[in-house]
N, CA, C and O atoms as a Tinker XYZ file with bonds, in Angstrom:
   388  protein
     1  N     77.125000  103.877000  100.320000    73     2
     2  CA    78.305000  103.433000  101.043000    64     1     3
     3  C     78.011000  103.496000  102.542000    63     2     4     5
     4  O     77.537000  104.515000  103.044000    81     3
     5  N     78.290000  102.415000  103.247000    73     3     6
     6  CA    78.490000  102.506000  105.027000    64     5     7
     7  C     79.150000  103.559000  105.075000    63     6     8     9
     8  O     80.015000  104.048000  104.348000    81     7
     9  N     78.382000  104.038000  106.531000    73     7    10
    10  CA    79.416000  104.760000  106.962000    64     9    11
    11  C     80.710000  104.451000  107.822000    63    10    12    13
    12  O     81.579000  105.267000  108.128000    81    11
    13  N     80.661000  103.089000  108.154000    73    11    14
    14  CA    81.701000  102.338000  108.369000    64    13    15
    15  C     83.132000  102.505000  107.012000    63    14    16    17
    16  O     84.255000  102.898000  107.326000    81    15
    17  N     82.887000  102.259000  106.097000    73    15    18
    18  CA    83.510000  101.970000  105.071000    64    17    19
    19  C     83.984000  103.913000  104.292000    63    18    20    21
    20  O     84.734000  104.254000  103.377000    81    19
    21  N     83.032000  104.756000  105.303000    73    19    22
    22  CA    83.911000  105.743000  105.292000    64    21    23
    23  C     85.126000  105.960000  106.530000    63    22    24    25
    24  O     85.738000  107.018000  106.380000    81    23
    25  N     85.517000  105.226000  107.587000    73    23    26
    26  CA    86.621000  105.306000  108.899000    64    25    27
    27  C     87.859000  104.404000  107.793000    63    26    28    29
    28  O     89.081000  104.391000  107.943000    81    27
    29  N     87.050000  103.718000  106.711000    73    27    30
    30  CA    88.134000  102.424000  106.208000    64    29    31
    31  C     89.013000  103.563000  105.006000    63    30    32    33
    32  O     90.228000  103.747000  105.080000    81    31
    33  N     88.174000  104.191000  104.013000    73    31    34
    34  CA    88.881000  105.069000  103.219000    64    33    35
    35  C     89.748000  106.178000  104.178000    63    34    36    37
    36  O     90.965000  106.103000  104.012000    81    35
    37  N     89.393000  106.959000  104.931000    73    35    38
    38  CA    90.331000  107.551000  106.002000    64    37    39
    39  C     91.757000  106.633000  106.252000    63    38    40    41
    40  O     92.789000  107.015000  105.700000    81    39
    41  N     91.763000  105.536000  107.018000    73    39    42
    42  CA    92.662000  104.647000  107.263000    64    41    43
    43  C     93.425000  104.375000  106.038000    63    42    44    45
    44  O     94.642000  104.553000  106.047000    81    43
    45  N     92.729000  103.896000  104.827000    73    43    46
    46  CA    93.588000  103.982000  104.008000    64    45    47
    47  C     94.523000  104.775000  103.345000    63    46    48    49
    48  O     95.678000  104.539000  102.989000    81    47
    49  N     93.531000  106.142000  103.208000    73    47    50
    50  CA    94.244000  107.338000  103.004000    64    49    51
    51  C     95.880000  107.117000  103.340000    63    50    52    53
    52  O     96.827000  107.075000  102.556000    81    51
    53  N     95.839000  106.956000  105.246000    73    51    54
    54  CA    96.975000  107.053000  106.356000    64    53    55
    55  C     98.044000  105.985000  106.012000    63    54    56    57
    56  O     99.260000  106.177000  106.000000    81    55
    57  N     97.514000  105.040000  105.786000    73    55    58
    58  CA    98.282000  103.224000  105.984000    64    57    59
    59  C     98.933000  102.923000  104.872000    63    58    60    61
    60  O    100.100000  102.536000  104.812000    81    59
    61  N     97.845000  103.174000  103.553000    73    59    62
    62  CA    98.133000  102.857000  102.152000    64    61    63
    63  C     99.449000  102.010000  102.059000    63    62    64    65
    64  O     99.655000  100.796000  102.068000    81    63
    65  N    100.287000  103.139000  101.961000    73    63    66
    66  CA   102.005000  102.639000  102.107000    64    65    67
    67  C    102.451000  101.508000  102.965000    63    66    68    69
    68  O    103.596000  101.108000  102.753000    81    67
    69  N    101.788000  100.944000  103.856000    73    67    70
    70  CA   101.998000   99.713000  104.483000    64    69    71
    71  C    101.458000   98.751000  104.282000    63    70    72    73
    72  O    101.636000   97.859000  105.111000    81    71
    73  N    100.617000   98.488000  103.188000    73    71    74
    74  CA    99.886000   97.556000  102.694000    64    73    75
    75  C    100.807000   97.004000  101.333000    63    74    76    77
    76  O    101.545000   97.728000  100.665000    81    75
    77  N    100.561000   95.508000  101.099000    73    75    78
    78  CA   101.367000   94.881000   99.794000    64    77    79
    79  C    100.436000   95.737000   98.621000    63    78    80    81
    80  O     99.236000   96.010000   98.595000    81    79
    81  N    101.379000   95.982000   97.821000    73    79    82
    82  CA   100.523000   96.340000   96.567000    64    81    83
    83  C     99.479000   96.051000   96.353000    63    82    84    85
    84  O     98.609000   96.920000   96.308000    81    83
    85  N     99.168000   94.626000   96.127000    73    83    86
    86  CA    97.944000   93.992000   95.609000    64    85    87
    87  C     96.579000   94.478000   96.478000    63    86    88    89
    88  O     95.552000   94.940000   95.980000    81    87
    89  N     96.858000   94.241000   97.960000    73    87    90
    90  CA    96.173000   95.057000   98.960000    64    89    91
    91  C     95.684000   96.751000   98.670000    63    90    92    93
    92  O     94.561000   97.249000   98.587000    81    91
    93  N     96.817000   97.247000   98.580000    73    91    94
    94  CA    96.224000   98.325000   98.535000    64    93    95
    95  C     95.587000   98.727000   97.314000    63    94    96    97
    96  O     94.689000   99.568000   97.335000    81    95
    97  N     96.113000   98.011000   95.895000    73    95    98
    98  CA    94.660000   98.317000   95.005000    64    97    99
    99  C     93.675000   98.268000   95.139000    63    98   100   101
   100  O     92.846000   99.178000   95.130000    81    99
   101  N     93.466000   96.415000   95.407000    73    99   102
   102  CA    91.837000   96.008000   95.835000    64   101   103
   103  C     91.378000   97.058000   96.695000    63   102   104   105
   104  O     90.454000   97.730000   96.235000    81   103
   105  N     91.876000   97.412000   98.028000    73   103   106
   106  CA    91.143000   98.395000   98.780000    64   105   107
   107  C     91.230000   99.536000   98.305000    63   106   108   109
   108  O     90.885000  100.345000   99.167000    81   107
   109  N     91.587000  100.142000   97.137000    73   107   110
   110  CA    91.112000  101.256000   96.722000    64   109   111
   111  C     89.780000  100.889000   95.694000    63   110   112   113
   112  O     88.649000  101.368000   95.616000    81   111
   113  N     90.372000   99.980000   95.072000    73   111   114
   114  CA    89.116000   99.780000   94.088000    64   113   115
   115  C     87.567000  100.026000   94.791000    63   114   116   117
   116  O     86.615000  100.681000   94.368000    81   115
   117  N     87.701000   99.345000   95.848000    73   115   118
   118  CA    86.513000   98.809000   97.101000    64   117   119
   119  C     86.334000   99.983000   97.408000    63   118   120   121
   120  O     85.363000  100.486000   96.842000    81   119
   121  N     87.132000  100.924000   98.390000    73   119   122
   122  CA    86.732000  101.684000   99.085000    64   121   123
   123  C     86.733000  102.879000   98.907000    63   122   124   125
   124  O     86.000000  103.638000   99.540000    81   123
   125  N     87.616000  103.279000   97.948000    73   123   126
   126  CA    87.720000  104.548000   97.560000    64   125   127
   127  C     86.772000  104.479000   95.741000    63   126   128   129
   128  O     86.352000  105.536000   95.271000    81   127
   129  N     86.632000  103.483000   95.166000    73   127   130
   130  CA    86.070000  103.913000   93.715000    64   129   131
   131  C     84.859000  102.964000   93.864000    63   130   132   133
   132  O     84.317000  102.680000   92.796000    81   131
   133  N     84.330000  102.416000   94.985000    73   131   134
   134  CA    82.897000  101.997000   95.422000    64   133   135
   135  C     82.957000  100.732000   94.365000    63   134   136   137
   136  O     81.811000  100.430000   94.032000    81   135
   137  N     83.765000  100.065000   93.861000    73   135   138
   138  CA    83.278000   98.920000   92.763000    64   137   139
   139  C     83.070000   97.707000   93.889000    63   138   140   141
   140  O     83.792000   97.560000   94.875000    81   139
   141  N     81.889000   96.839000   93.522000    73   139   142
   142  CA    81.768000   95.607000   94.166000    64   141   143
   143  C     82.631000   94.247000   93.770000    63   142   144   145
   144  O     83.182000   93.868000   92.737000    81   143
   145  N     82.479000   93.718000   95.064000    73   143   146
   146  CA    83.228000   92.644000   94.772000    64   145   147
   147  C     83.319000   91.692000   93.509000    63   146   148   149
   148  O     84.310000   91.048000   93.163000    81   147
   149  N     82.266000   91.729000   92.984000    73   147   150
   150  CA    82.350000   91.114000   91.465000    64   149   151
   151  C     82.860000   91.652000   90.638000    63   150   152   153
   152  O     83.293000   91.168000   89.592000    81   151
   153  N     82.883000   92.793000   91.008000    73   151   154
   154  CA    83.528000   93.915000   89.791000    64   153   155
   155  C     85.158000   94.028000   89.832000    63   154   156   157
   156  O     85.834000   94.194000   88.817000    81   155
   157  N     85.627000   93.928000   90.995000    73   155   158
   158  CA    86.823000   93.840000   91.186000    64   157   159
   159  C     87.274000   92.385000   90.797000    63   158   160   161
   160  O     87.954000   92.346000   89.772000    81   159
   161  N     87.052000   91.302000   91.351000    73   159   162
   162  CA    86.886000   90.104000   90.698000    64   161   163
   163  C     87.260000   90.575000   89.115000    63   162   164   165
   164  O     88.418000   90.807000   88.766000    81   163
   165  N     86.398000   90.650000   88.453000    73   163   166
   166  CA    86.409000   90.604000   86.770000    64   165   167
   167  C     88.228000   91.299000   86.538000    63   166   168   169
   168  O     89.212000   90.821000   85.973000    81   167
   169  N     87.997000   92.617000   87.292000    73   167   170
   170  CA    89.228000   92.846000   86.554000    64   169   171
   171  C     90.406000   92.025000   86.961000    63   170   172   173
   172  O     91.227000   91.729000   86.093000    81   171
   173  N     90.578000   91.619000   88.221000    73   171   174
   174  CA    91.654000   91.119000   88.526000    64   173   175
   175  C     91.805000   89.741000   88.435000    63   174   176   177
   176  O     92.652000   89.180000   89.129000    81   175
   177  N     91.188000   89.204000   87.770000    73   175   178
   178  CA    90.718000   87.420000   87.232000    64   177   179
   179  C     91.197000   86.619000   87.991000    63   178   180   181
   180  O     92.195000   85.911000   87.855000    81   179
   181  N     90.137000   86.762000   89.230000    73   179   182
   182  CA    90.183000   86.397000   90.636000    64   181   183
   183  C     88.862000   86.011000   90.719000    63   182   184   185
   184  O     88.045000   86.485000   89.930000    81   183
   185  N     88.430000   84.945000   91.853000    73   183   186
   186  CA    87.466000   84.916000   92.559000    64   185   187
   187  C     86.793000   85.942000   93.587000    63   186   188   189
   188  O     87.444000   86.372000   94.539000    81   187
   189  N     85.624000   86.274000   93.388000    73   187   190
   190  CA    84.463000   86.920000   94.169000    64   189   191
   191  C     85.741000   86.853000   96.034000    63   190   192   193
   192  O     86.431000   87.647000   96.674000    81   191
   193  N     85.370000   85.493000   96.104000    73   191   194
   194  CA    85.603000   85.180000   97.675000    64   193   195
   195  C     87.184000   85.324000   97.556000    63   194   196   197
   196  O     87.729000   85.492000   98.646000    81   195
   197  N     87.926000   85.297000   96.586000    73   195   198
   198  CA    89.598000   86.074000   97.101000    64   197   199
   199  C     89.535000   87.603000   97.482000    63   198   200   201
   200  O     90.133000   88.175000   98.394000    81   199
   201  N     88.491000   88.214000   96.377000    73   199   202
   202  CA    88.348000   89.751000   96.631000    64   201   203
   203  C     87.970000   90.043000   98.096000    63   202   204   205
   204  O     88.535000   90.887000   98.792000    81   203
   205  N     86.945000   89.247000   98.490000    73   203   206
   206  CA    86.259000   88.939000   99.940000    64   205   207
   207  C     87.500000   89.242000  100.766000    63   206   208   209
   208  O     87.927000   90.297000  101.234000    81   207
   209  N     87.937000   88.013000  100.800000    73   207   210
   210  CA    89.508000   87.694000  101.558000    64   209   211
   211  C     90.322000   88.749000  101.895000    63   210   212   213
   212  O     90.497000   89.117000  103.056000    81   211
   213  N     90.874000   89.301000  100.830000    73   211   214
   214  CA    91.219000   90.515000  100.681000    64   213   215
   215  C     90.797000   91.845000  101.186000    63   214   216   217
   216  O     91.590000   92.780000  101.294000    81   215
   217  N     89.667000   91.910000  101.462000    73   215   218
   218  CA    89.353000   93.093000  102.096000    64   217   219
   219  C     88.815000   92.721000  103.172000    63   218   220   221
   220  O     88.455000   93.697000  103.829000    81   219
   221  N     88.567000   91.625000  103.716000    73   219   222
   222  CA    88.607000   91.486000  105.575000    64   221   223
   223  C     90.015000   91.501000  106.095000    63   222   224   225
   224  O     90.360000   91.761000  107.248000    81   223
   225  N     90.876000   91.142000  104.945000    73   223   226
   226  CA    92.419000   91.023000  105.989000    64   225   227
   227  C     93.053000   92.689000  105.427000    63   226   228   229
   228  O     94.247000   92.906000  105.633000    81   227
   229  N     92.526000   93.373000  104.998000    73   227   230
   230  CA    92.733000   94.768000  104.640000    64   229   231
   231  C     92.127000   94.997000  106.001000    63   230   232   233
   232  O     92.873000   95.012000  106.980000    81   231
   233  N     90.978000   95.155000  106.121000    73   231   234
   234  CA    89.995000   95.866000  107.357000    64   233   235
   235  C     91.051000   95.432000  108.596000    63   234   236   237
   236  O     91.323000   96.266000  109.459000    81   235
   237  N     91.581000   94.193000  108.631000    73   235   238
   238  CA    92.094000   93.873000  110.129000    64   237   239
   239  C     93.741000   94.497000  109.915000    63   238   240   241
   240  O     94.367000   94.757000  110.943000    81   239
   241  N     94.108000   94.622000  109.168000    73   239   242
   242  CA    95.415000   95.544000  109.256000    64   241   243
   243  C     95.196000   96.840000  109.276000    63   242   244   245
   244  O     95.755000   97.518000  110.138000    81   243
   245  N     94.459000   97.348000  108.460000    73   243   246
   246  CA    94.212000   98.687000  108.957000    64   245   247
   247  C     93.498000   99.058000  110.150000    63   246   248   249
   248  O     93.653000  100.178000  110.636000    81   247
   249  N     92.755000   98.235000  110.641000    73   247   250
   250  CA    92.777000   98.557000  112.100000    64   249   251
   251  C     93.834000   98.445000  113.098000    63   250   252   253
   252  O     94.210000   99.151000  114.034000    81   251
   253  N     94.288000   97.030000  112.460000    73   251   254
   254  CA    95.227000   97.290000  113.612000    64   253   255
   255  C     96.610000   98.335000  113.442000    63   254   256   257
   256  O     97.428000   98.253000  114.359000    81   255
   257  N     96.825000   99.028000  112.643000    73   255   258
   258  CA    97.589000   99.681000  112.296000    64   257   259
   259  C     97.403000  101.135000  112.627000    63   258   260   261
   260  O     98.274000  101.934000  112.283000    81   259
   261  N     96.407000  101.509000  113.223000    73   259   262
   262  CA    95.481000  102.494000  113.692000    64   261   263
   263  C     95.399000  102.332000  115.302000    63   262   264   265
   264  O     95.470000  103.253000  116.115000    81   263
   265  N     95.252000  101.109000  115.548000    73   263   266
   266  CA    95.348000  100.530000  117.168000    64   265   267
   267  C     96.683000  101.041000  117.197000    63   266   268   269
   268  O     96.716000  102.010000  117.955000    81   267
   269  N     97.968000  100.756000  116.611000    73   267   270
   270  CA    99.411000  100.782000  117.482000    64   269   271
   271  C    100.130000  102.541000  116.980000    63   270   272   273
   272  O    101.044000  103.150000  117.536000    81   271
   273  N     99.426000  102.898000  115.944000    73   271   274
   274  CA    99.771000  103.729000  115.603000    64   273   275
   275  C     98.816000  105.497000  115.954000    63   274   276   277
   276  O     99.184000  106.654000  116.158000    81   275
   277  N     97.688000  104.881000  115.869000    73   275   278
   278  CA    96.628000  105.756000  116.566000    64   277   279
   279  C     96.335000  107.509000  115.648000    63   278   280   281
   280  O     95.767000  108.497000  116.113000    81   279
   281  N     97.007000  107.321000  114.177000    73   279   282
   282  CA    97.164000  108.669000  113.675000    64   281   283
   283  C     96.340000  109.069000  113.408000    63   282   284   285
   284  O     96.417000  110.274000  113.649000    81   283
   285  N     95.061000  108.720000  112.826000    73   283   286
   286  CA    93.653000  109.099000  112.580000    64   285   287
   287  C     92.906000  109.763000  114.190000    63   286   288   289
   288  O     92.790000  110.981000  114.326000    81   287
   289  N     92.554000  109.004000  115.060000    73   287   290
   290  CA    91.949000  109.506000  115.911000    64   289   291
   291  C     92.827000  110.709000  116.460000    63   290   292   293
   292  O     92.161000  111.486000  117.144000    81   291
   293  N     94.627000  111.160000  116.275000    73   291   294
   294  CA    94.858000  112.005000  116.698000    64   293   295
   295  C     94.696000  113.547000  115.773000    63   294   296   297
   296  O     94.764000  114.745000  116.048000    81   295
   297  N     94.450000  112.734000  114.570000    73   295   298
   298  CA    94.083000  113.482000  113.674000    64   297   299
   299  C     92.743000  114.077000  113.544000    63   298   300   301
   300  O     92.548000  115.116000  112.914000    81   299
   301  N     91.703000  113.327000  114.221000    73   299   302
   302  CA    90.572000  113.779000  114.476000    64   301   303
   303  C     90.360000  114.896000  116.031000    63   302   304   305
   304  O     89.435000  115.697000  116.166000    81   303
   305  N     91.154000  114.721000  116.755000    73   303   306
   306  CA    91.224000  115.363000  117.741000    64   305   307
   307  C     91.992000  116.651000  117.530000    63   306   308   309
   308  O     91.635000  117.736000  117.989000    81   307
   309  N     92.580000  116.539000  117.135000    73   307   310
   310  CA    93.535000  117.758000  116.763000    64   309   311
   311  C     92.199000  118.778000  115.553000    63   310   312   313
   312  O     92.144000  119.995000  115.734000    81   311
   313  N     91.494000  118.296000  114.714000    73   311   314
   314  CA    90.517000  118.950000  113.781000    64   313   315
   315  C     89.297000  119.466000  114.965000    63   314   316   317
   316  O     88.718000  120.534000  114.768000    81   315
   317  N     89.027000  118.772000  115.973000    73   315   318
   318  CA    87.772000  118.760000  116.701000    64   317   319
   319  C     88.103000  120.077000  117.262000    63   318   320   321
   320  O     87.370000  121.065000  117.225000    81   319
   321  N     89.880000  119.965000  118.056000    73   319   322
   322  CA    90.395000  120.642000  118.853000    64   321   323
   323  C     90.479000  122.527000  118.400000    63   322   324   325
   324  O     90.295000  123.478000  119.159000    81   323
   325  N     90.847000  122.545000  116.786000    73   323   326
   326  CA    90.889000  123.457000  115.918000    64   325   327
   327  C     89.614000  123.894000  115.759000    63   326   328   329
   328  O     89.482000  125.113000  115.649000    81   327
   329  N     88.592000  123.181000  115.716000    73   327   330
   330  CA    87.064000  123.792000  115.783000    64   329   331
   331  C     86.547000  124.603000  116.833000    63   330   332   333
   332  O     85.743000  125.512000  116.626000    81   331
   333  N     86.937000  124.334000  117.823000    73   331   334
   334  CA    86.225000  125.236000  118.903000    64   333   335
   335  C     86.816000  126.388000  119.398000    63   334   336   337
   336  O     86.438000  127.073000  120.348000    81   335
   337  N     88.402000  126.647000  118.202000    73   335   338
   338  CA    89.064000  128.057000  118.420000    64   337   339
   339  C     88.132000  128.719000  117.851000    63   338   340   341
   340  O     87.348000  128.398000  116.958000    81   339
   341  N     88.377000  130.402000  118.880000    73   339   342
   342  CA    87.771000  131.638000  118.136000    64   341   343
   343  C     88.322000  132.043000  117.147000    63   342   344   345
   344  O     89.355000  131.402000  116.954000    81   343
   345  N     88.044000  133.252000  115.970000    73   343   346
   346  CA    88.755000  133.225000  114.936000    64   345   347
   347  C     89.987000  134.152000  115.278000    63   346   348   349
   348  O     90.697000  134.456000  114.320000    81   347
   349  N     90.352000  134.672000  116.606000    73   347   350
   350  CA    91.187000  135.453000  116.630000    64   349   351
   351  C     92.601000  134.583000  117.053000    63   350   352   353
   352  O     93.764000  134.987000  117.034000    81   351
   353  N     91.941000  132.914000  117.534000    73   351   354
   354  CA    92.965000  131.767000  117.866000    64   353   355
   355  C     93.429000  131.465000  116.330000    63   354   356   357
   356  O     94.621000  131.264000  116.099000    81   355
   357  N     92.384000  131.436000  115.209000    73   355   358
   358  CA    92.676000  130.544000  114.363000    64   357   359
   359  C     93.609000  131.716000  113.293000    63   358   360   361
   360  O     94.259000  131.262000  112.351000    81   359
   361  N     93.574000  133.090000  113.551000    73   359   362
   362  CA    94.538000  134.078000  112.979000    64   361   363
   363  C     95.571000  133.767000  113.358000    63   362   364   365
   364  O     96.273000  133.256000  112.485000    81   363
   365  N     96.113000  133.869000  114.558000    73   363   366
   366  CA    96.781000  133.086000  115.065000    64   365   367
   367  C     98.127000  132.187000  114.813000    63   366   368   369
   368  O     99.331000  132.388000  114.970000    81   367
   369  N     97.326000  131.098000  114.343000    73   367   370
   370  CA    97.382000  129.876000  114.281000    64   369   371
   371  C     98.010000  129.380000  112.681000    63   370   372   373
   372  O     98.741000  128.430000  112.398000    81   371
   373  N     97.225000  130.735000  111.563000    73   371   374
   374  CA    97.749000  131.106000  110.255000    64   373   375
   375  C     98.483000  131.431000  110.372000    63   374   376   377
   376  O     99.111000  131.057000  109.381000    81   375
   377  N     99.447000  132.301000  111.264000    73   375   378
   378  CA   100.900000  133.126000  111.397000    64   377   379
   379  C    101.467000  132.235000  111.717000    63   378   380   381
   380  O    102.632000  132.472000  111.399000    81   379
   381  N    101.378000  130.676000  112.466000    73   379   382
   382  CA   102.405000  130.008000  113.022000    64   381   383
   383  C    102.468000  129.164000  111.367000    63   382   384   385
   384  O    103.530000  129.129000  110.746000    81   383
   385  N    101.569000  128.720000  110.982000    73   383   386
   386  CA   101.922000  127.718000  110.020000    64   385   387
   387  C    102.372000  128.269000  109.257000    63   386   388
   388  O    102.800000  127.699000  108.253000    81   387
């Protein structure tokens, strides 16, 4: 798997729920259970190049849905941010949550 196509399972994780159904299967099938486009094809008795279709206009909503919404990268900052506490921050930090 790209490691591109691991930022896309993240996003989906986040977005899922804003995607049409049909969308968000195919992009799980794809991105989260690694099946190729032919494979998805077969089950959904579709063409190769609809599956295609389908997951470039997946990729451009979930980006852009990430552009206006930005929850992943704050989500990554906030984990980065939690990493470089000492453990007497991150005791802490267990009492607040």
């Amino acid at each position: 798997m790209k490691i591109e196509e691991m930022g896309y399972i993240q996003l989906l994780d986040l977005y899922k729920g804003l995607l049409t159904p049909t969308k968000a299967e195919v992009a799980e099938m794809y991105f989260s259970c690694d099946l190729s486009l032919t494979e998805i094809a077969e089950i959904k008795n579709c063409t190769r190049q609809s599956v295609l279709d389908t997951i470039k206009s997946v990729k451009q909503e979930l980006d852009s849905f990430e552009k206006k919404v930005g929850f992943l990268a704050y989500k990554n900052k906030v984990k980065q941010t939690v990493s470089t506490l000492t453990d007497d921050h991150k005791e802490i930090i267990k009492g607040i949550l």
